[in-house]
VEXDREN-2710 file (C-alpha; in Angstrom, 1 decimal):
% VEXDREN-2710
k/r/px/py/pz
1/UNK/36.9/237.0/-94.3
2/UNK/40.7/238.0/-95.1
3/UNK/41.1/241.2/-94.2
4/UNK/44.2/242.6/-96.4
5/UNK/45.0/245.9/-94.4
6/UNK/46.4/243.6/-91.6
7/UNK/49.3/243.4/-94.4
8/UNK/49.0/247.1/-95.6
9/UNK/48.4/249.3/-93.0
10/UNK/51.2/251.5/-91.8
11/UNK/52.7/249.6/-88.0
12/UNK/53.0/246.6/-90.2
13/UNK/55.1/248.2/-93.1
14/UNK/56.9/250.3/-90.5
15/UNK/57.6/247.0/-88.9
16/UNK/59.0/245.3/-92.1
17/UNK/61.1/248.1/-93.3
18/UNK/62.8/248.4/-89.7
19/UNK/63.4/244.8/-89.8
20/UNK/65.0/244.4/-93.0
21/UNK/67.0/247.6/-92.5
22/UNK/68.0/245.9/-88.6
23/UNK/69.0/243.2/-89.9
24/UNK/71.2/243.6/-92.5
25/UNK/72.5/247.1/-92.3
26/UNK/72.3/248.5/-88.8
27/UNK/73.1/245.5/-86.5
28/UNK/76.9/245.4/-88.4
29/UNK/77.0/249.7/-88.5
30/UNK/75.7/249.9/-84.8
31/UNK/76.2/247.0/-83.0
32/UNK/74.9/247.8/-80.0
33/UNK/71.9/246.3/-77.2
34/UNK/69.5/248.5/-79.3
35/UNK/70.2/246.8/-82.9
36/UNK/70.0/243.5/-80.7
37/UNK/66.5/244.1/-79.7
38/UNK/64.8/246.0/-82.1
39/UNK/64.0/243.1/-84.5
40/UNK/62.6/241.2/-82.0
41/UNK/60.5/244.2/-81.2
42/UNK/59.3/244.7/-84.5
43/UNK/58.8/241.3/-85.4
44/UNK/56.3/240.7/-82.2
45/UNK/54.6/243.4/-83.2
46/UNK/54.2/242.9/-86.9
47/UNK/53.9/238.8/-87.0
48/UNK/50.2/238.1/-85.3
49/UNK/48.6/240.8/-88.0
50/UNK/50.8/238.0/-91.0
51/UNK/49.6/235.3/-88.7
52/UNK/45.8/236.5/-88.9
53/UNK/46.1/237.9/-92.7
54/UNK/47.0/234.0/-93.9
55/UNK/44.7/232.3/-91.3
56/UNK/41.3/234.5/-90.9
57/UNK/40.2/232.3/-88.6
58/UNK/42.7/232.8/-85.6
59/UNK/42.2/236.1/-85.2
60/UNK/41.9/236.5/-81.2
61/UNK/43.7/233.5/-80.9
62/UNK/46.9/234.7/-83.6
63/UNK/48.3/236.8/-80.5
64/UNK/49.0/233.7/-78.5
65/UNK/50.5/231.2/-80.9
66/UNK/52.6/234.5/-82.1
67/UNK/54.0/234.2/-78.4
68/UNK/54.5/230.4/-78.3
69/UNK/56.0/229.9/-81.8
70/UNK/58.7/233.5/-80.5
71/UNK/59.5/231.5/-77.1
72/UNK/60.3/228.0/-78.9
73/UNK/62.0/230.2/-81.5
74/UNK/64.5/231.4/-78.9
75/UNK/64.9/228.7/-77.4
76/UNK/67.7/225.7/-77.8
77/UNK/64.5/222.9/-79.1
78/UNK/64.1/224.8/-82.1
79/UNK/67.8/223.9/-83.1
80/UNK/67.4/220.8/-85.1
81/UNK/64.1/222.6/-86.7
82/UNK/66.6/225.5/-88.1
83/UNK/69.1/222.8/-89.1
84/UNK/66.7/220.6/-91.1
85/UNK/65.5/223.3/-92.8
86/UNK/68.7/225.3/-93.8
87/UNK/69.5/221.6/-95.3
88/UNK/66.2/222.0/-97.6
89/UNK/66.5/225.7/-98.4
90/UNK/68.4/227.7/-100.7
91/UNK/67.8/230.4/-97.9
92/UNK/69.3/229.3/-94.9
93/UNK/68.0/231.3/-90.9
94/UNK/69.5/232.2/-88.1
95/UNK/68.7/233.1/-84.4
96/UNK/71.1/233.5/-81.5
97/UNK/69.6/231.4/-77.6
98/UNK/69.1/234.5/-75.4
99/UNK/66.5/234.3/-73.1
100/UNK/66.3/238.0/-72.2
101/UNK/64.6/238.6/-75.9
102/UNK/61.3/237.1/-74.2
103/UNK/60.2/240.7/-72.6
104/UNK/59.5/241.6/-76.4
105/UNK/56.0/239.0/-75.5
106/UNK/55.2/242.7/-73.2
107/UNK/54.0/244.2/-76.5
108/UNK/51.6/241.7/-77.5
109/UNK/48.7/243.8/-76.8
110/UNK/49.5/246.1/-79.4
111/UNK/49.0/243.6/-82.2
112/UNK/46.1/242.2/-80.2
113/UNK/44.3/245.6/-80.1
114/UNK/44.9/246.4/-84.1
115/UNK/43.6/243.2/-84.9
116/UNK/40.2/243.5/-83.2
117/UNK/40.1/246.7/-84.1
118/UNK/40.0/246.4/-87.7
119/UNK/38.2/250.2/-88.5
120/UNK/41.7/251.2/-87.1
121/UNK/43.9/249.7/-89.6
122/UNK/41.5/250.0/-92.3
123/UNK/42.1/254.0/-91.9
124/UNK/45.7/254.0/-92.1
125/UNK/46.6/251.7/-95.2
126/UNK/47.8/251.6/-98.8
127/UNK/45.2/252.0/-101.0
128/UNK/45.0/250.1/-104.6
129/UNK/48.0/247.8/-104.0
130/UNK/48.0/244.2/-104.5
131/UNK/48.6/242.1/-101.4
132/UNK/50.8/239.9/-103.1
133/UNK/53.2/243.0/-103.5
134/UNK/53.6/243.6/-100.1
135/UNK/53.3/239.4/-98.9
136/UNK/56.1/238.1/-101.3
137/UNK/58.4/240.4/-100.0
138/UNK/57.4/240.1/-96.4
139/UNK/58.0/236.6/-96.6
140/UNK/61.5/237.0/-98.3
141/UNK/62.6/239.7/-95.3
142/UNK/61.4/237.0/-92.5
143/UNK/63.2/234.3/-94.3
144/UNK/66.4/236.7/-94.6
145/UNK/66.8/237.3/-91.5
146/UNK/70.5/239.0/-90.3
147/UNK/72.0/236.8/-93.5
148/UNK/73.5/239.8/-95.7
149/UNK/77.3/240.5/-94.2
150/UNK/77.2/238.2/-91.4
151/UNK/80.2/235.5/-91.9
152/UNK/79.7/233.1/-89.1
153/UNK/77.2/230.8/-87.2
154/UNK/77.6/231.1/-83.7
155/UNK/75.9/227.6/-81.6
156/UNK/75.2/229.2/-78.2
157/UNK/74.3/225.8/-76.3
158/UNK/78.4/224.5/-77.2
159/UNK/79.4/228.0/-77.7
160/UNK/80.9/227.3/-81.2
161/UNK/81.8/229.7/-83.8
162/UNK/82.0/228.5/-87.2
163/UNK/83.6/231.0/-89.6
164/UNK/81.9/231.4/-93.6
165/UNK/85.1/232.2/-95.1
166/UNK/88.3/234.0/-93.1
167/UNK/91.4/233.1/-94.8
168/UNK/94.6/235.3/-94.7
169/UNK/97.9/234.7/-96.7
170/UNK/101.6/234.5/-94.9
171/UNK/104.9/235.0/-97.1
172/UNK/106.3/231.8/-95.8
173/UNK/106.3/228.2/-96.7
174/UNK/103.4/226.0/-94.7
175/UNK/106.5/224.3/-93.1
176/UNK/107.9/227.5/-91.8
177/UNK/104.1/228.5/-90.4
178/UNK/104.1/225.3/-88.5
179/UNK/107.6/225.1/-87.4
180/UNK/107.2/228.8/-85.9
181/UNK/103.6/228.3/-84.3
182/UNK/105.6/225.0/-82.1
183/UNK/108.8/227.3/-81.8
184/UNK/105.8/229.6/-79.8
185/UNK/104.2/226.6/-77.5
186/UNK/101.4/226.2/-79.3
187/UNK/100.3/222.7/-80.4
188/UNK/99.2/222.5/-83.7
189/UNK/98.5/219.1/-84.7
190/UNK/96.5/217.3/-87.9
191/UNK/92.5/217.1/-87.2
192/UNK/92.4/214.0/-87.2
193/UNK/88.6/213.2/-86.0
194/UNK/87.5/215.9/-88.3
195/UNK/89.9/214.5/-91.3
196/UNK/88.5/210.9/-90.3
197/UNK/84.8/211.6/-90.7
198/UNK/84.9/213.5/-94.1
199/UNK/86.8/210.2/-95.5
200/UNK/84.2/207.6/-93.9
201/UNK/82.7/207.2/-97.1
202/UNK/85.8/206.4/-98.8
203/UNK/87.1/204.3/-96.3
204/UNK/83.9/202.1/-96.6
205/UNK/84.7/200.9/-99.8
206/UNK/87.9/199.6/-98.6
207/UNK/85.9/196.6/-97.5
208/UNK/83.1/194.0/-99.5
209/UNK/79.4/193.3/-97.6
210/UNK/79.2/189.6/-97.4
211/UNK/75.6/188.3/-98.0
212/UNK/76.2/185.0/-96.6
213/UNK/76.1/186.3/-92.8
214/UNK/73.4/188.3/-92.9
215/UNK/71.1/185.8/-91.0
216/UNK/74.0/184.7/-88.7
217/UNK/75.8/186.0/-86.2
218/UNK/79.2/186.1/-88.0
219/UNK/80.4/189.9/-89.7
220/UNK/78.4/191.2/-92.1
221/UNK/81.3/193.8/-93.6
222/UNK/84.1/192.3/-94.1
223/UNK/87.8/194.7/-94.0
224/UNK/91.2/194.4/-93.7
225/UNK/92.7/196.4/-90.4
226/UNK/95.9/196.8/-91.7
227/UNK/94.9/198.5/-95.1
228/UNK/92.1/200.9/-92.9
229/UNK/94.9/201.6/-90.9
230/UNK/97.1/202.7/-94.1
231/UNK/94.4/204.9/-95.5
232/UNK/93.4/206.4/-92.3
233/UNK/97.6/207.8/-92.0
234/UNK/97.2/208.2/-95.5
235/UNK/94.1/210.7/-95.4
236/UNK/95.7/212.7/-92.5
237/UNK/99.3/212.9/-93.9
238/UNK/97.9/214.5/-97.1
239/UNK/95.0/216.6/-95.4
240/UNK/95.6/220.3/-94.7
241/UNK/93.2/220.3/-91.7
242/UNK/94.7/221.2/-88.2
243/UNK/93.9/221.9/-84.9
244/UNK/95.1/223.9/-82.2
245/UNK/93.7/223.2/-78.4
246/UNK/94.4/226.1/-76.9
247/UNK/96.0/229.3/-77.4
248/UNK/96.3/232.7/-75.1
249/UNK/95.9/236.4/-76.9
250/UNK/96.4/238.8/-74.5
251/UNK/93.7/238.1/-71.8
252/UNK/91.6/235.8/-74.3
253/UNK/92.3/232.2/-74.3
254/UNK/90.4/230.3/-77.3
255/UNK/90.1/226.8/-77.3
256/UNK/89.4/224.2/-80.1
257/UNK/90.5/226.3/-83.0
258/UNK/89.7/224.3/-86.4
259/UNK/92.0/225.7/-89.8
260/UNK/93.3/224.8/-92.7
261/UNK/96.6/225.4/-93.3
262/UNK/97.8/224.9/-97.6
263/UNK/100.1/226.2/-100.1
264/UNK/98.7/229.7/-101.4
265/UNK/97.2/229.6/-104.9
266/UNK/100.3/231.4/-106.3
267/UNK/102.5/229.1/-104.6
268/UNK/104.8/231.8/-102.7
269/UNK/103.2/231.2/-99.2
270/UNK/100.5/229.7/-97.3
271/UNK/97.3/230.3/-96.8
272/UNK/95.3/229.8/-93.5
273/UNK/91.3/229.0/-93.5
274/UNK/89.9/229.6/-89.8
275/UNK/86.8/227.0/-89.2
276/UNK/85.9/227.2/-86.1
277/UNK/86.4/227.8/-82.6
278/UNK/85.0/227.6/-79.3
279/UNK/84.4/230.8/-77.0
280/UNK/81.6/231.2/-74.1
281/UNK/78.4/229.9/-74.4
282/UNK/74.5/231.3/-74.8
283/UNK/76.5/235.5/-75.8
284/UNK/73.8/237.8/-77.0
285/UNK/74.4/238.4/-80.8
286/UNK/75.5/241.5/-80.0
287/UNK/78.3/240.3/-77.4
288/UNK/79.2/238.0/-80.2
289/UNK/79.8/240.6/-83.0
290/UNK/82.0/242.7/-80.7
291/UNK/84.2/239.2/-79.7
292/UNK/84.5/238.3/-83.1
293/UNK/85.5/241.3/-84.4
294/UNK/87.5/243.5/-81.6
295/UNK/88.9/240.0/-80.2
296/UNK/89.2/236.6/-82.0
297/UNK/89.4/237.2/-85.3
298/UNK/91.4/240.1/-85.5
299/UNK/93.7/239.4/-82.6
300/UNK/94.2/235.4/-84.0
301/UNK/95.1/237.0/-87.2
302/UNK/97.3/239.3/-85.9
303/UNK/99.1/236.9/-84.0
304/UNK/99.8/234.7/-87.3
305/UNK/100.5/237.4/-89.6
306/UNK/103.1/238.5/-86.8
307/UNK/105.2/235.3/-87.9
END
């Protein structure tokens, strides 16, 4: 029998309200080990009592697969999991690869004691409230997790930080920018694998399928090198996607810095989009909020706005 306490007594809505207030309000306020932890401490605690609450029949056993599904959560196999499904949901998840966050499996046996205990729980629960008030948002929180001001995706296994949307505007023409920036030593040069791959599809239809040599051994897609050739420098001449290998702030170097570098929309300067860039791989979240905003992206865009 469902036992709806497991959803309404008191740890369990602690848990939630800590979690959603960790995770989008006191991780970016207080970034600190603390705030880096405490989600996966309430979460450890709070998800074998969901676990048993939509599937009675685990009970004993709701402990364990809490444990197992928390350890391939943190670890790099559950990437392409997280990726296919922020494809098919309007409500996309994060997690950050850091090993340390297993100890939080330590406090198992608290879950695992409320559960069988069920006279416990029953005692200290909402009374008279639908379950379905308290599941819909639990659900919602879980799914939610650390999106409200976050503005990056950080991939800890390549150490790649992909930026939501950090553009800054400089009173100067884009061939002024890009003049200065290899005035400076840096090398700033067109994307061109990037601006390749987004055009595939176009460049496709530059050619014809010929049915004919589909049961031979002769080409199936039939294209012309030269006019690939001539759309390929076409797309990369016109694109406003660049690249810079390398660059040294202070005692930071940064490597593999993506941007896009275009006309501002009023026209009297230019506007530069950071992408991406790469910095050291498998940080703690919190290691990577303070680098992103006491290091890279202040310091980068202090270094162009300095032009």
């Amino acid at each position: 029998m469902r036992n709806k306490n497991l959803i309404l007594n008191y740890v369990f809505l602690g848990c939630l309200a800590i979690l959603f207030l960790n995770d989008h309000f006191f991780k970016f306020e207080y970034t600190s080990w603390l705030t880096g932890k405490l989600s996966d401490i309430v979460g450890i605690v709070s998800f074998p009592m969901l676990l048993t609450y939509l599937f009675p029949k685990l009970k004993q056993y709701s402990v364990f697969l809490a444990g197992l599904l928390f350890a391939f959560w943190k670890s790099p196999f559950s990437e392409s999991c997280i990726q296919y499904y922020n494809i098919i949901s309007p409500i996309s998840i994060h997690r950050v690869v850091d090993y340390s966050d297993i100890f939080v499996v330590l406090l198992l046996p608290i879950p695992y004691y409320l559960i069988l205990n069920a006279h416990i729980i029953n005692t200290f629960s909402l009374k008279k409230v639908n379950t379905f008030a308290v599941l819909a948002p639990t659900l919602f929180v879980l799914m939610s997790t650390s999106q409200g001001y976050r503005h990056y995706d950080y991939v800890p296994y390549t150490g790649n930080l992909i930026f939501g949307n950090t553009t800054f505007t400089l009173p100067k023409s884009k061939e002024q920018v890009l003049a200065e920036l290899k005035k400076r030593d840096i090398n700033i040069h067109k994307d061109s694998v990037r601006i390749v791959g987004v055009n595939k599809s176009k460049y496709l239809g530059l050619g014809r399928i010929d049915y004919k040599n589909i049961d031979s051994k002769k080409d199936i897609f039939q294209i012309s090198n030269d006019s690939l050739k001539q759309e390929i420098l076409k797309s990369i001449d016109e694109s406003n996607e660049y690249k810079i290998d390398k660059i040294k702030i202070g005692d930071q170097t940064i490597e593999n810095i993506q941007l896009q570098v275009s006309k501002s929309i009023d026209g009297r300067g230019t506007s530069i989009t950071l992408k991406s860039m790469n910095i050291e791989r498998y940080l703690r979240e919190d290691k990577v909020e303070r680098k992103l905003r006491k290091i890279y992206e202040k310091l980068l865009e202090e270094q162009f706005k300095s032009y």
